[in-house]
N, C-alpha and C positions, 0 to 999 in steps of 0.2 A: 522979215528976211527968211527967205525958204534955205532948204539943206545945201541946193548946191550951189546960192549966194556966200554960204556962208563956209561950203567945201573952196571954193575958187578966192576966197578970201584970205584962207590960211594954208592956201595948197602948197606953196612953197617951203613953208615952218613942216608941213609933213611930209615932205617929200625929203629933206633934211633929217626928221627923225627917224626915217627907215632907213637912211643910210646911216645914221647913228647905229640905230639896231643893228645892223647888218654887221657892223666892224666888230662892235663887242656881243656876237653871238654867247646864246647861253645855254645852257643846258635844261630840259624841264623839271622842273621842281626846285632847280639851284639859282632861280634867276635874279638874284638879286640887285644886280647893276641896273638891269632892265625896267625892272619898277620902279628904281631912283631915277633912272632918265624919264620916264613916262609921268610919272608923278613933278620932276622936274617941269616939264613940256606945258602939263595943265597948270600950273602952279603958275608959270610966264601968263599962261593964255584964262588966266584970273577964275581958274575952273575948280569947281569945290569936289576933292573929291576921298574916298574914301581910303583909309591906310592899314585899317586892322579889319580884314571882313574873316569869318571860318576859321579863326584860330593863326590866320597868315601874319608873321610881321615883316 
């Protein structure tokens, strides 16, 4: 499956999570909502991904 089989496959789940984003805008460096919803999003979409990188929790 190439990228944009695989963009046009979940284009509607991201089209949904930018207007998630959008509602609960955040500020840089305080964005903590933000990384629970995104971390949320891969988490549904069975994606492995990483939580503590640089010292960030």
């Amino acid at each position: 499956m190439n990228i944009s089989e695989v963009i046009n496959q979940y284009i509607d789940s991201i089209k949904e999570l930018r207007k998630k984003l959008n509602v609960n805008a955040e500020l840089s460096f305080v964005e903590f909502n933000t990384q629970s919803i995104i971390l949320d999003f891969l988490k549904d979409l069975d994606v492995n991904s990483i939580t503590h990188a640089c010292g960030h929790d």
